[in-house]
N, C-alpha and C positions, 0 to 999 in steps of 0.2 A: 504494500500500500504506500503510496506516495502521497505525504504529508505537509503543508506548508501550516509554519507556525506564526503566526505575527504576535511578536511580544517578545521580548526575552525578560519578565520581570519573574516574579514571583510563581506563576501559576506555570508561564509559556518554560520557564526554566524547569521547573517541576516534572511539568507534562514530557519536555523533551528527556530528561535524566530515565524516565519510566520507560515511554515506547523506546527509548534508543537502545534499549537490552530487549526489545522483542524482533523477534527473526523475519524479516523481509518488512523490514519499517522505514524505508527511504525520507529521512526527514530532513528541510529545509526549513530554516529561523533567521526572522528579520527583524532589525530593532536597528536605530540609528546609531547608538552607541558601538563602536566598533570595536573599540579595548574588549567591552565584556562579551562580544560576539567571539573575539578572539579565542579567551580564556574557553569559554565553554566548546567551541572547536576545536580545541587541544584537549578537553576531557572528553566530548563525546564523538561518537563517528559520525556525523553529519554534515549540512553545508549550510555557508551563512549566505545572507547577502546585509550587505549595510544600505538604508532609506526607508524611506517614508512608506509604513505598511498599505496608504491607502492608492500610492499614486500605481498606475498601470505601468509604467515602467518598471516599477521594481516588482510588482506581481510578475511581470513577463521572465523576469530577469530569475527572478525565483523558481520558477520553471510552471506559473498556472494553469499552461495552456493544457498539461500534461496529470493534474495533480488530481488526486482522487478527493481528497478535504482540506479544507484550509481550517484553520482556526484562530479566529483575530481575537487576542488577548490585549491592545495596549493599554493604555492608560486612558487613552478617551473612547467613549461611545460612539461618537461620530467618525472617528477612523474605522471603529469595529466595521461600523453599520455601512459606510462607504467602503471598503475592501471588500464585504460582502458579496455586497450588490454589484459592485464594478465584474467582482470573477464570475459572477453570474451572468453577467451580458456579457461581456468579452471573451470569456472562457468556459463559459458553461458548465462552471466546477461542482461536479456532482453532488457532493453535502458542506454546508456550511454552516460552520458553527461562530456564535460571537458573545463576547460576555457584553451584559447591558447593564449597567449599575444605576442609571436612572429610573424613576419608578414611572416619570413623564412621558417613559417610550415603553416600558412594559404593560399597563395598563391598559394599551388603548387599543379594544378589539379589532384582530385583522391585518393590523400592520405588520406583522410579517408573518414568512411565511409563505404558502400559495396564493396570487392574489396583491401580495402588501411586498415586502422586501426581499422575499425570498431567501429567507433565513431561518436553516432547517431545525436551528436548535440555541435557544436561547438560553445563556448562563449567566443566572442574576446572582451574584455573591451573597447580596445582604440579605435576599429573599430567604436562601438557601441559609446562613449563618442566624436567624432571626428563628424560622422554623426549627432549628436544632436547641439554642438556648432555650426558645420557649417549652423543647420536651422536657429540656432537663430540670426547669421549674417547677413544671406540672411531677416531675416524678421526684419528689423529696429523695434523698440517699443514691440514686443513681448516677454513675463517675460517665454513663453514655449510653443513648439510647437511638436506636435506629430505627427507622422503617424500612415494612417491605410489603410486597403484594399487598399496595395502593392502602397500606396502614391497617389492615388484618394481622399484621405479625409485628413480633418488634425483637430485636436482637438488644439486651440490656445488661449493662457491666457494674457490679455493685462491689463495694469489700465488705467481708463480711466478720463481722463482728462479735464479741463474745456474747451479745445477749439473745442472739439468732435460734432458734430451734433447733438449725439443723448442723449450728456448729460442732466441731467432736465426735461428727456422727457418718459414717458413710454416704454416697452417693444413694444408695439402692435403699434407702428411708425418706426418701425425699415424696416418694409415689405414696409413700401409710401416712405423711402428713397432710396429704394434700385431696381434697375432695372429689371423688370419682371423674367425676366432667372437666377436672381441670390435668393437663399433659403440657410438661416442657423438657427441654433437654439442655444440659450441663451443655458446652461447645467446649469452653477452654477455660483453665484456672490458671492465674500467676502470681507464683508464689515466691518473695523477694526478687521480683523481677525478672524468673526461671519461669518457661512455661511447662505446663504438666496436661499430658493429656488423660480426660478424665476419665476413669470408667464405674463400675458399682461398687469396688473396694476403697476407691478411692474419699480418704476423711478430710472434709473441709475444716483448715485451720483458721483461728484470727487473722486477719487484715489480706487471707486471700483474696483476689482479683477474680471475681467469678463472672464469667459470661456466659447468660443464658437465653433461650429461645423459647417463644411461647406466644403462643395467640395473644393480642392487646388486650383482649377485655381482662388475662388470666396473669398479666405483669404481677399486677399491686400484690395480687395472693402468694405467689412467688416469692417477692421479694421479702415479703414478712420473713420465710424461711430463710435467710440470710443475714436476717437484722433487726431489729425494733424498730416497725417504719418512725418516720420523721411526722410530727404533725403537719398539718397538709398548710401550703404556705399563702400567706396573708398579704404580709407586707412587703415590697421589693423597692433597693436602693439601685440604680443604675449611675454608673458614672460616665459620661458622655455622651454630645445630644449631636452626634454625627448621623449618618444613615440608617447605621444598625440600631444606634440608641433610640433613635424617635421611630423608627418604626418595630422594634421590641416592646416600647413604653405604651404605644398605640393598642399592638395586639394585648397588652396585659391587661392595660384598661379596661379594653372590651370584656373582657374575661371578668372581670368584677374586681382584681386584685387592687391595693393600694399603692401605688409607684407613687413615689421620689426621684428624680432624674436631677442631675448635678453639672451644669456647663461651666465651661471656665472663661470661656467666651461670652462678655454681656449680651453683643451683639444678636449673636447665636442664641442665648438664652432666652430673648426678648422674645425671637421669632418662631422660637420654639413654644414658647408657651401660649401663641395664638391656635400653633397647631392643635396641640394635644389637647382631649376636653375634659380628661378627671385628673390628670398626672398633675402634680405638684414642679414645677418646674423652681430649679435654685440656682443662683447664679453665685460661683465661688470655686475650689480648689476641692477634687476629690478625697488630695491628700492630705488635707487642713483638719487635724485632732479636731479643733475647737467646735467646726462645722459640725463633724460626724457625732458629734456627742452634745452637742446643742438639738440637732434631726432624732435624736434616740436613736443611735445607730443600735445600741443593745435589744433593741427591739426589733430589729430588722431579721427576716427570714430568709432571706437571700438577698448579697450585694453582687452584683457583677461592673465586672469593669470592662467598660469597652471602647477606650479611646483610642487612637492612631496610633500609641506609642505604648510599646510592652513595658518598659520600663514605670511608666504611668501607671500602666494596668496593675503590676504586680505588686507595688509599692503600695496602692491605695487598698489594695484587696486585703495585701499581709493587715495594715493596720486596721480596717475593720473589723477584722476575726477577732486582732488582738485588742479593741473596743467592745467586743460582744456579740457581731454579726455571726447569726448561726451557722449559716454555710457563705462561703463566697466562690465566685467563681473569673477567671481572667479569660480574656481574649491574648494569647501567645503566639505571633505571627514568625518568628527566630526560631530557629531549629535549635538553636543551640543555648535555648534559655529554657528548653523542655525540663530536663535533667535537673537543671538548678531548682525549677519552680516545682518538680515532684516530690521534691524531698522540704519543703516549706509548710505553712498551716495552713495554703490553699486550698480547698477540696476539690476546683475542678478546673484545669487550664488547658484551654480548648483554640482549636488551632484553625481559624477560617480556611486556611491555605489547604488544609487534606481534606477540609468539604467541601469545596471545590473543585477539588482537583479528580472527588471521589463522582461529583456528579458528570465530571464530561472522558472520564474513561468507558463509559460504555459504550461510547459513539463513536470511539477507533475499534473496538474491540469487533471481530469479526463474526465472533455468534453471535449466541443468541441472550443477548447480557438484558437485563433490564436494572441493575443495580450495581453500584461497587462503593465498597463502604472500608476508609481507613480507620482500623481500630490501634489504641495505644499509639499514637502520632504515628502511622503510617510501616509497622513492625512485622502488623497482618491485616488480613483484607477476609470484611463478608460480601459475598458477593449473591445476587441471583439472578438465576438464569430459566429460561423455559425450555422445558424437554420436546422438543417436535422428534414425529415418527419419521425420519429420512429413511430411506433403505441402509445409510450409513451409520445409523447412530448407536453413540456406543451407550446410552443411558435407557433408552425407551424398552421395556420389556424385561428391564432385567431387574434383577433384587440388587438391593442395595450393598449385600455384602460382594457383589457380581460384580460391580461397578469399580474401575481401577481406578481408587482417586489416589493423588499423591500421601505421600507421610504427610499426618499433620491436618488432613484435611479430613471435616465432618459434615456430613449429609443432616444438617439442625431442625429441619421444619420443609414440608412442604401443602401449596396452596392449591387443592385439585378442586374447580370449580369454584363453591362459594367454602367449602370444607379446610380448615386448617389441620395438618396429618403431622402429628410427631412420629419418622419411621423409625422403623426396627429393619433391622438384620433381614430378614425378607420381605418387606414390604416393596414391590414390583412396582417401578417408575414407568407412567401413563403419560400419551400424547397430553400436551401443553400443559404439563404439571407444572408450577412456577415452583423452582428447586432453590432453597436457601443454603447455604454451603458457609463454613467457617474454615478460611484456609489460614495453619501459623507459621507459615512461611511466605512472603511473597513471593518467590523465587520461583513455585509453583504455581501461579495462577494461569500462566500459558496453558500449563499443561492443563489446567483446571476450563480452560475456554475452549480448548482443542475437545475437550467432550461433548461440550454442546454445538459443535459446528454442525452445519448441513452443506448439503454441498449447493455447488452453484444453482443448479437446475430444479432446486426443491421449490415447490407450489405450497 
């Protein structure tokens, strides 16, 4: 597949580091900066071009006359949306993808697409970063929680704790605690930071890393057995009234929560608080003691911080905890501030850049993906996929112990019609079963997509 990237920032560098370890991935990346085009063409195998992602010379030059999908990552929407559309009329570049961070172009039915701009796949960041904060609101004690099969399933990562029921206790008592109608399946535990894979001997200790699978409605029941839920949360402090913050503060509103939003920016603040209609808008320093305990931060249920800068973020989060904020949580965009922020009083630091990057790998990938989801900042990947009956396939008709999946890799849940099926060891995979899959390697997930492949000629 021949790939054009426009971006080389955060996501476009991301995206290229991934597909360039996959086998027949001919990738070209454009960004004006030449130095860091450089660097990243001495680390990966691919080819640059330096200019302007939008103008038709440097699409030509890039090779789009040829290219199977472009993907315009820059900084602005209007280069996105103008690359687009340009290799669409000129080149008639079979799938295009573009990220749109304005909500003034998402919004408005029609416009792209067939019809409107003719852009196959839109990647909204804060859309994407806004729905994930808000799960992990609604789910007190949960470190990550995922959708799948259109949010009939949820893939959820808790630690788990001494007051838990089923701590000290085997895997294979988890079914005598739990009420007939309800089924989930362990996928993976990590334990000081080692992963283990689970099976019915296996004994959940304190501050294990448990991920597990199970129908949405059957989460909350779940996770009791792991911990002594959290009372269900009330009040929420946000600290910054950027994209994600006003339109997080928006969705909680609605929701009946009480939000406090914190700008540091008057300007900002002012315009902010015409937006929002129940949020408490404050104008002031997220990381000002005086502030956060003047607001009752000690009463707050959840702080998150979600300003431009990690450094902001993480600063202002440690000191709420260390105020009395029950849980907090960071936005961590740095790779390399994961590690530091793990081992801190943060409870949850969450990294825009691997949801993102998790929602537009399905769109290179060559089966049949409808999902790819980084867990533990991007160490392993759940992904799902649909089983179709090819005459090739190597999932459709076989049991699941039948089924060659890599080490490491667990077959968590599947979605056959409107039914959510926790399988077993023979449980026989059905045309257009949507198959949820926990792989703890990434290394494997080729081989995990090569399963689901059909061949060209499949109807």
């Amino acid at each position: 597949m021949k790939i054009i990237i426009l971006g080389a920032g955060q996501v476009g560098t991301s995206v290229t580091d991934i597909l360039s370890r996959e086998v027949g991935a001919d990738i070209t990346l454009v960004d004006l900066d030449e130095d860091h085009l450089n660097l990243l063409q001495n680390r990966y195998d691919i080819r640059t071009v330096v200019g302007h992602a939008s103008y038709p010379e440097v699409l030509e030059r890039a090779g789009c006359q040829d290219a199977d999908l472009i993907l315009a990552v820059t900084n602005s929407d209007e280069t996105n949306i103008a690359a687009c559309q340009i290799a669409s009329i000129l080149y008639n570049t079979p799938r295009k993808i573009a990220r749109v961070r304005a909500i003034e172009y998402t919004n408005v039915s029609g416009l792209m697409g067939d019809g409107g701009l003719n852009i196959d796949y839109i990647i909204s960041p804060e859309e994407i970063v806004t729905t994930e904060l808000q799960r992990l609101i609604e789910r007190p004690g949960a470190l990550q929680v995922l959708d799948f099969a259109s949010g009939r399933i949820q893939l959820v990562a808790i630690q788990a704790y001494h007051d838990g029921p089923l701590v000290g206790h085997e895997l294979r008592e988890l079914k005598d605690h739990l009420s007939r109608d309800i089924d989930t399946r362990v996928v993976a535990i990590y334990r000081r930071g080692d992963a283990i894979m689970p099976d019915g001997d296996t004994v959940i200790e304190v501050d294990d890393e448990v991920f597990f699978i199970a129908a949405t409605e059957h989460i909350r029941a779940v996770m009791a057995e792991m911990r002594k839920l959290d009372r269900p949360v009330q009040s929420i402090m946000l600290a910054g009234a950027g994209n994600i913050g006003v339109r997080l503060a928006s969705a909680l509103e609605d929701k009946g929560y009480k939000v406090k939003l914190i700008e540091k920016d008057a300007e900002r603040a002012s315009e902010v608080s015409q937006i929002l209609k129940r949020t408490i808008v404050l104008h002031g320093d997220s990381a000002d003691e005086d502030l956060l305990r003047t607001e009752n931060i000690e009463a707050v249920d959840v702080f998150c911080a979600i300003t431009n800068a990690d450094e902001a973020n993480i600063l202002s989060a440690m000191l709420a905890k260390q105020l009395g904020a029950r849980r907090v949580m960071s936005i961590v965009n740095r790779s390399a501030y994961v590690d530091l922020v793990q081992r801190t009083t943060i409870d949850i630091a969450y990294s825009p850049k691997q949801a993102t990057i998790g929602s537009v790998l399905p769109k290179f990938r060559t089966g049949t993906l409808e999902a790819v989801h980084s867990l533990r900042f991007g160490t392993a990947e759940a992904i799902e996929a649909i089983a179709l009956a090819d005459r090739s396939s190597k999932v459709v008709g076989r049991s699941v112990e039948e089924i060659p999946l890599p080490r490491g890799t667990i077959i968590g849940a599947i979605l056959r019609d409107e039914q959510v099926i926790i399988p077993h060891h023979d449980t026989v995979i059905k045309h257009e079963d949507h198959i949820i899959l926990f792989v703890q390697e990434k290394k494997h997930i080729q081989d995990v997509v090569s399963l689901f492949q059909v061949s060209a000629t499949f109807l």
